[in-house]
matplotlib code that plots the C-alpha trace (Angstrom):
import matplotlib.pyplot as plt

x = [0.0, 2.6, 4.7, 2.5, 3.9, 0.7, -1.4, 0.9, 0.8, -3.4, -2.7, -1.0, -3.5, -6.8, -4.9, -4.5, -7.5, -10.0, -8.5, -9.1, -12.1, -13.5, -12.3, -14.4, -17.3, -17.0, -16.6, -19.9, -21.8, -21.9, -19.1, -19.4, -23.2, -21.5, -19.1, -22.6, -24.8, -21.7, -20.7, -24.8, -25.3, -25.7, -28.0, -31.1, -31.8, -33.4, -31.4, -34.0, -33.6, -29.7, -30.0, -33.4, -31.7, -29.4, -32.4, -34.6, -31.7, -31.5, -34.7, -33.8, -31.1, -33.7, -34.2, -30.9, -29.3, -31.1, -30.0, -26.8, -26.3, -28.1, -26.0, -22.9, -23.9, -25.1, -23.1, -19.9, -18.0, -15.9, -18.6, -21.1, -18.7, -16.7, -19.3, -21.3, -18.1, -17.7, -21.0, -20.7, -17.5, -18.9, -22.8, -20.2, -18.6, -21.2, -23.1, -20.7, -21.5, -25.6, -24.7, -22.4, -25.1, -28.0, -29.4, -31.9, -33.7, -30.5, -28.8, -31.1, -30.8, -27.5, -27.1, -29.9, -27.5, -24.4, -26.7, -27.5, -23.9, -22.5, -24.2, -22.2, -18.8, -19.6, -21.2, -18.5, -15.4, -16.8, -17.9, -14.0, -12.9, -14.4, -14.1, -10.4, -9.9, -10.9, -8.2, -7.2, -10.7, -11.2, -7.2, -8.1, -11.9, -9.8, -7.5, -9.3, -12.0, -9.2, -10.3, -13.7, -12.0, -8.8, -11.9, -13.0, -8.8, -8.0, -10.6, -13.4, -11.1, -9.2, -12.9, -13.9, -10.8, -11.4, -14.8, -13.9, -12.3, -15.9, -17.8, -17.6, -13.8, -14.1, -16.6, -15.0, -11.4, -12.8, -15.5, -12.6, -10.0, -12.3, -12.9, -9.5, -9.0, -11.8, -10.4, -7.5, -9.2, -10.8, -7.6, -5.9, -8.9, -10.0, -13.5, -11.8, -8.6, -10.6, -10.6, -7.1, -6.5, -5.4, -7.5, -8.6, -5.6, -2.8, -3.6, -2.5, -5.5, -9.2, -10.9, -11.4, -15.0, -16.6, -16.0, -14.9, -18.0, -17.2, -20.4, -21.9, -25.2, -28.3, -30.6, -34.2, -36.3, -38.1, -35.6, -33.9, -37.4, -37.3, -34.0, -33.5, -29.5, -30.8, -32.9, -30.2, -28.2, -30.6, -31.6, -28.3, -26.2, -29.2, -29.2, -25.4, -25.6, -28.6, -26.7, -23.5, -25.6, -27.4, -24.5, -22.1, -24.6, -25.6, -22.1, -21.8, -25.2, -24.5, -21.7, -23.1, -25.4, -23.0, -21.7, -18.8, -18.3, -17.9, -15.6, -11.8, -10.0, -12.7, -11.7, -14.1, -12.6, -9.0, -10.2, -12.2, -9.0, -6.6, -9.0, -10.2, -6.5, -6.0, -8.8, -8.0, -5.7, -9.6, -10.7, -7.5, -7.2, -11.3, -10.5, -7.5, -9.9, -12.7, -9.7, -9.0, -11.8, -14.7, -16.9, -19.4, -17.1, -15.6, -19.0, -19.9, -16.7, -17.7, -20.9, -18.4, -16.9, -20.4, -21.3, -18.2, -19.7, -22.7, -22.6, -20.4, -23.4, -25.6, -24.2, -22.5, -24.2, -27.0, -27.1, -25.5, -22.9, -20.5, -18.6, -18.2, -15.2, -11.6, -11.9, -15.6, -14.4, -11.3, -13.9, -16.5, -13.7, -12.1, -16.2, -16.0, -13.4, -14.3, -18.1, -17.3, -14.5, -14.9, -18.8, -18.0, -15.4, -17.6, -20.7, -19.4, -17.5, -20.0, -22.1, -19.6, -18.9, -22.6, -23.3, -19.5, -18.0, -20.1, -23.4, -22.4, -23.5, -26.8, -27.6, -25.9, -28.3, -31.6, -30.0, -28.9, -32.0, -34.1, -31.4, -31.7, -35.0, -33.8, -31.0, -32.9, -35.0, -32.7, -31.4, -34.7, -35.8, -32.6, -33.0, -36.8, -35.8, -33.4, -35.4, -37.7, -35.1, -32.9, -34.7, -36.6, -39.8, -41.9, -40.2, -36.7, -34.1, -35.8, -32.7, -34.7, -36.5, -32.5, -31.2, -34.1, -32.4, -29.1, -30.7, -32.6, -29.4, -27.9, -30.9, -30.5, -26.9, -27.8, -30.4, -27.9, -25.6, -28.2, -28.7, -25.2, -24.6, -27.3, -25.1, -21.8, -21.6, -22.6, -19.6, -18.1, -19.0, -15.5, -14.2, -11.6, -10.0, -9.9, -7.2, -8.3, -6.6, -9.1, -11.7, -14.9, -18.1, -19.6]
y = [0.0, 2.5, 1.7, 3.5, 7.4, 9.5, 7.1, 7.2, 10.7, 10.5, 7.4, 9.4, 12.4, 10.6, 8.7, 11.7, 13.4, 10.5, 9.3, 13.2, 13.7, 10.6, 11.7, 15.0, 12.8, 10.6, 13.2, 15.4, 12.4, 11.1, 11.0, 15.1, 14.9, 13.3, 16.7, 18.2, 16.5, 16.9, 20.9, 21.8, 20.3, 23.1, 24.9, 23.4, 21.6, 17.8, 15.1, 15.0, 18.8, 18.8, 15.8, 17.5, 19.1, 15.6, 13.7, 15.9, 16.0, 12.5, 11.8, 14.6, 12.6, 9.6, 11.2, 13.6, 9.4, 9.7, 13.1, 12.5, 9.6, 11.2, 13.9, 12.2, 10.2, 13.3, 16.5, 14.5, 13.4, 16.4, 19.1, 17.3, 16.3, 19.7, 22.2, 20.2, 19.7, 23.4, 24.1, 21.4, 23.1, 26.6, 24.8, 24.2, 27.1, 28.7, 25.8, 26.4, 29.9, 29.2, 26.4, 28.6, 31.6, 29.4, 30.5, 26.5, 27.7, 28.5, 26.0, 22.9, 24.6, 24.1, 21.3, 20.0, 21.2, 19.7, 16.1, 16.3, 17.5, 15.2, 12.5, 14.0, 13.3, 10.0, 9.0, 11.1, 9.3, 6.1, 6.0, 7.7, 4.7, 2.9, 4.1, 4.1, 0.7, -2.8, -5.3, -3.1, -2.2, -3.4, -2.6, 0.7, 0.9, 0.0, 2.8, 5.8, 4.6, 4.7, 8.0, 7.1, 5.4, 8.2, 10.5, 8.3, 8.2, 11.8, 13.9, 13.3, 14.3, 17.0, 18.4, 17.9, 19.7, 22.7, 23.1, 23.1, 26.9, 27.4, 25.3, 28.0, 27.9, 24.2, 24.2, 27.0, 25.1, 22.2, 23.5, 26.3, 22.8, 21.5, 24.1, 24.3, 20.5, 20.8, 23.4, 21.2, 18.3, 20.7, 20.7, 17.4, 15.1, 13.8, 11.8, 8.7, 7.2, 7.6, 11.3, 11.7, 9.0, 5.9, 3.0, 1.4, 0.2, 1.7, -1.1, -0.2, -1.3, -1.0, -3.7, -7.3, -7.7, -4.6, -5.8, -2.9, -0.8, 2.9, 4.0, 3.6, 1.5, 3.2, 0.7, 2.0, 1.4, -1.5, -3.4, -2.7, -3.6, -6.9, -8.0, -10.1, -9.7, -5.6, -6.5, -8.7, -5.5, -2.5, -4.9, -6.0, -2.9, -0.9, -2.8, -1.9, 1.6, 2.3, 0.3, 2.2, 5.7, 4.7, 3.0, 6.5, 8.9, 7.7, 6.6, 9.7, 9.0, 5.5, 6.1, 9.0, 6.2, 3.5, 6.4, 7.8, 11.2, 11.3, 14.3, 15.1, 13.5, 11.3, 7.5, 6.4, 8.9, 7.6, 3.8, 5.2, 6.6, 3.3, 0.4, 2.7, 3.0, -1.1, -1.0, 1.1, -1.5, -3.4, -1.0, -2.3, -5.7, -6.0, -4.5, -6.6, -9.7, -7.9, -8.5, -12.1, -13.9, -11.2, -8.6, -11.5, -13.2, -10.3, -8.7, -11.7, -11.3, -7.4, -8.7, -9.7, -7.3, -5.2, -7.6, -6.8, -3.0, -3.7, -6.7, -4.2, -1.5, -4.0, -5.2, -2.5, -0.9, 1.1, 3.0, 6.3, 5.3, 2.5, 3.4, 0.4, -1.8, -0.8, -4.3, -3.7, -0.2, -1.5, -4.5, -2.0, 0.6, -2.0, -3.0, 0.5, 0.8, -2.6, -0.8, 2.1, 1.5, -1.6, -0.8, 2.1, 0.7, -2.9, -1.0, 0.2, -2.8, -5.4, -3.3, -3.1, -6.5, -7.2, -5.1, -4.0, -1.1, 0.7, 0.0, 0.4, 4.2, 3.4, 0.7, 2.3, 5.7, 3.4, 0.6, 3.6, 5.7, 2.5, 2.3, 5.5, 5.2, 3.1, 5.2, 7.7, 6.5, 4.9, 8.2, 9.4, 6.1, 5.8, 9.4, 8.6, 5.6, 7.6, 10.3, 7.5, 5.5, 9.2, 10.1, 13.0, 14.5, 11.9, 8.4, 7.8, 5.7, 3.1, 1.2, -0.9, 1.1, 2.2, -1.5, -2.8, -0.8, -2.0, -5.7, -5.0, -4.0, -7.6, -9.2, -6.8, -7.5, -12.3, -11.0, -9.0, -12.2, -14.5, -12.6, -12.2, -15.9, -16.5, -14.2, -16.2, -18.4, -15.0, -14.1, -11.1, -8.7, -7.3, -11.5, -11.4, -8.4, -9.1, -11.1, -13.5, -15.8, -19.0, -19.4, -18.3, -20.3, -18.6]
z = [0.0, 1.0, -2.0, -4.0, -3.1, -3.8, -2.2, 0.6, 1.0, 1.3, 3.3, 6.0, 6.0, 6.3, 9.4, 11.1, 10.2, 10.3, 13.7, 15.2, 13.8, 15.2, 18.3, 18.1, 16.9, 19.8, 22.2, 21.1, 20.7, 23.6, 26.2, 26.6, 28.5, 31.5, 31.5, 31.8, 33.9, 36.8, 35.2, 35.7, 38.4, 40.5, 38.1, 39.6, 36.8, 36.3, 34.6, 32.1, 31.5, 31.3, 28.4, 26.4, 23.6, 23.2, 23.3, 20.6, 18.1, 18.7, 17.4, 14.4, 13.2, 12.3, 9.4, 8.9, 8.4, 5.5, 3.8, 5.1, 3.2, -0.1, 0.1, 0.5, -2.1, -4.8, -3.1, -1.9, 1.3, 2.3, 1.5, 3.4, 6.2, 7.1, 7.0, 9.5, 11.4, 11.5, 12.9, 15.3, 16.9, 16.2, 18.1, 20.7, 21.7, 22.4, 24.3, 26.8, 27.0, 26.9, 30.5, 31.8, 31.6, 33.0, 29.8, 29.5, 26.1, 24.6, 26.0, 25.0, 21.2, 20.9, 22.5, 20.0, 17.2, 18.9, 18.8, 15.2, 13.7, 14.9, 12.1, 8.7, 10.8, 11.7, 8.1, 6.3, 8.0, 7.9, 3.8, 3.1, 4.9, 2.9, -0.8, -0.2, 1.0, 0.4, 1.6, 4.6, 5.2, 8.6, 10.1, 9.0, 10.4, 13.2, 13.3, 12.7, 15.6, 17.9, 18.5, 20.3, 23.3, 23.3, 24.0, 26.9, 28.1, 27.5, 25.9, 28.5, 31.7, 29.4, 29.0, 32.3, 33.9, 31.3, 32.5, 36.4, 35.2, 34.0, 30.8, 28.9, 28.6, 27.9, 25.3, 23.9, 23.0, 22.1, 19.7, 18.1, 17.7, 15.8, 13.2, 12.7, 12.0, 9.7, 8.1, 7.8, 6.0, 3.3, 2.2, 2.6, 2.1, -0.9, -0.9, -2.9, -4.9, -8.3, -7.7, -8.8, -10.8, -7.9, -7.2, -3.4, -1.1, -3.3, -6.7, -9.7, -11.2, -10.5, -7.5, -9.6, -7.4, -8.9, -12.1, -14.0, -12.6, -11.8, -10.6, -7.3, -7.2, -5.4, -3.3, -3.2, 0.2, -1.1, -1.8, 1.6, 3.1, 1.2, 2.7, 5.3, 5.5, 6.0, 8.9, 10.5, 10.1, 11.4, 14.4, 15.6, 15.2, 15.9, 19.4, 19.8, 18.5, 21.5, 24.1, 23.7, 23.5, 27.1, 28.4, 27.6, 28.7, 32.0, 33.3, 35.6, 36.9, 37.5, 39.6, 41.6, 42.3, 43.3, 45.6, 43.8, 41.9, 38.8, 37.3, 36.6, 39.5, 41.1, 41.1, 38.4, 35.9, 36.9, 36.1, 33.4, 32.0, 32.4, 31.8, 28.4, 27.6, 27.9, 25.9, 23.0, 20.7, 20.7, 18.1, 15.8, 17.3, 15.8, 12.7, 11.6, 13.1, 10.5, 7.6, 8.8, 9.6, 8.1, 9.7, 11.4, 13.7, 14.6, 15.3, 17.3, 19.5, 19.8, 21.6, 24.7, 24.5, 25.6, 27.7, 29.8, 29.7, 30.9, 33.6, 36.3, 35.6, 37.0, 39.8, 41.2, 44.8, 44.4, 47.7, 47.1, 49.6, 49.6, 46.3, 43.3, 43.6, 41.8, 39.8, 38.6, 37.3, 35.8, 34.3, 33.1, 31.6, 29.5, 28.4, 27.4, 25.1, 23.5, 22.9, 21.5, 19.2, 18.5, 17.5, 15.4, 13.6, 13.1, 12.0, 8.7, 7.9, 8.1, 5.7, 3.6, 4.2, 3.1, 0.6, -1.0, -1.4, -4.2, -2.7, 1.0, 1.3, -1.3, 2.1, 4.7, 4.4, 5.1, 7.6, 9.9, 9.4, 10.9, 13.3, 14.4, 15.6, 18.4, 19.2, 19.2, 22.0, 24.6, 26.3, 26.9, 28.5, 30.7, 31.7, 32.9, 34.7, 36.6, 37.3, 38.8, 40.6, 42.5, 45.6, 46.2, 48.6, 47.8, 47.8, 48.9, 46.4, 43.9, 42.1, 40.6, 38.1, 36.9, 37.5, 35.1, 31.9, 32.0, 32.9, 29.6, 27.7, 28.6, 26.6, 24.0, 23.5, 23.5, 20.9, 18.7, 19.2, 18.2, 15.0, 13.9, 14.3, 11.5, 9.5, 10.1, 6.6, 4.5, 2.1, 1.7, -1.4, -2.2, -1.4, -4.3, -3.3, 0.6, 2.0, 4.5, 6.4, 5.6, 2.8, 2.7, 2.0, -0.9]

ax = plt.figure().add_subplot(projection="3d")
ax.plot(x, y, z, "-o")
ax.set_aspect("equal")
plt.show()
């Protein structure tokens, strides 16, 4: 791959750029409302108030999947992805300013808009990824989706020790580093090797399993409807996508319920930080399985991986008091890393796995629109079931109500297993032009 000098060059940029921007994706997606719920909390304000603008733009982005994807598609990668990017760190400059003010209206707006830019970065790395590489695909998935659990090592208690000198400050550097990188990739980036004349993975000659076709391949609705291997798809990873957003946005409520703080210097951010850092070679370690064995088994291993996330959640003490154990942190933070990198960089490859390379954004747009839906609505669920379970005037602690949703996300996760084993004889799409270590059934 790196023989080949000009697609070296673009090699080395996207690894920097994709890898950051991920970070920044990961960061405003989810890991940065536990910064709030602990910055805010001596606003006044409810959980469920703190999280509102997250959890309307979460239901937004049901249907921004889908122009996301057209326009990648029909507009282009880079000028779908950076100007979102730049009103996402722009949305977040001055969401620090609308918490630090007490200003809620405001403040629930942008953090609305925070929510819902997010989508084009994700989308927009992800489908780069992909039209530049075939053999590498999953090593590289790997790579750039490092930067998901770096957020939950550095950028989370980077952010949280920012905003202890006031959220405004915080929000403010992160939001303006992230126009700059943007700016950045406008000019480094290209949205694929065909652009200038170089073909996927550095060839000197155009992928054998496309069969000389140039063009990507649109997939209407119906015949997404009419698929079974699409349903497999938007239930499984629609289960992992909802489980990581509830599992990353209630963390700091969880431990403030198992008695500990949760904020730069508490305990659970120092475990958070070194089991996440043992953690974050999972991302790659998936992805070169992804180019090895195929996108199903690794997925399938993923699926432990989560339910190391969520098993600690569960049995950790509920009564505000005695604190959760240094092993079940160090357990759960490891879970963590496993969840979000190895999910994000998983996602995209087994659709490309499933549907190849030219027709992976054509599927991708509808699989993660239906997906959506139950992202969208796991937040708000955990959020009400907290609400229900903190004490207040009229009923003292009720666990149980909170205990019951991360019970629920270990079914969840045997179901997503379940399916994904179904998948496990499917061939790849791009086979000839992968380079696994044992044949596939085709």
């Amino acid at each position: 791959m790196l023989k080949n000098k000009r697609f070296a060059r673009h090699h080395v940029a996207f690894c920097v750029l994709g890898l950051i921007l991920f970070f920044f994706y990961a960061g405003f997606m989810n890991d940065h409302l536990n910064v709030l719920s602990v910055a805010l909390s001596e606003t006044g304000w409810t959980t469920s108030q703190i999280y509102l603008g997250s959890n309307i733009g979460g239901y937004i982005t049901v249907i921004l999947y889908l122009l996301c994807g057209i326009s990648l598609l029909k507009i282009g990668v880079k000028k779908t992805m950076l100007p979102s990017a730049v009103v996402l760190g722009v949305a977040a400059m001055f969401l620090g300013i609308a918490g630090g003010s007490g200003n809620l209206t405001l403040y629930t707006v942008l953090l609305c808009i925070v929510r819902c830019a997010v989508v084009p970065l994700q989308m927009g790395c992800f489908m780069m990824c992909a039209n530049w590489y075939i053999k590498y695909r999953g090593r590289m998935m790997g790579w750039i989706t490092i930067g998901a659990p770096l957020f939950s090592v550095a950028g989370i208690n980077l952010l949280s020790r920012l905003c202890m000198q006031g959220i405004d400050k915080g929000y403010m550097i992160f939001g303006g580093a992230l126009v700059v990188i943007a700016i950045a990739a406008a000019v480094l980036l290209r949205d694929k090797p065909e652009d200038i004349n170089l073909y996927p993975d550095g060839l000197d000659h155009a992928p054998i399993s496309e069969d000389g076709d140039k063009n990507d391949i649109d997939i209407s609705l119906g015949e997404i409807l009419r698929d079974v291997q699409a349903w497999k798809l938007i239930i499984a990873f629609g289960i992992l996508q909802a489980i990581i957003t509830g599992m990353m946005g209630t963390m700091a409520l969880r431990y403030v319920m198992a008695g500990d703080g949760f904020g730069a210097g508490t305990t659970p951010m120092l475990y958070l930080s070194i089991g996440a850092a043992l953690g974050i070679p999972m991302s790659f370690i998936l992805g070169w399985i992804d180019d090895k064995l195929g996108s199903i088994y690794a997925s399938i291993i993923l699926c432990v991986g989560f339910f190391i996330c969520v098993i600690p959640f569960i049995i950790m003490p509920w009564d505000m008091t005695s604190g959760a154990s240094s092993a079940l942190m160090l357990v759960w933070a490891f879970g963590v890393a496993c969840m979000t990198g190895g999910c994000a960089t998983l996602h995209p490859a087994i659709t490309n796995y499933v549907y190849g390379r030219r027709r992976y954004q054509a599927a991708n747009k509808w699989i993660m629109t239906f997906q959506g839906i139950l992202q969208a609505s796991v937040l708000p669920i955990m959020n009400l079931l907290y609400d229900m379970a903190m004490p207040n005037e009229s009923h003292g602690m009720q666990s149980e109500f909170a205990k019951a949703g991360y019970i629920g996300f270990a079914v969840l996760i045997a179901v997503a297993l379940v399916i994904l084993y179904t998948m496990r004889k499917l061939p790849d799409a791009n086979l000839e032009d992968r380079d696994y270590s044992q044949k596939q059934v085709s």
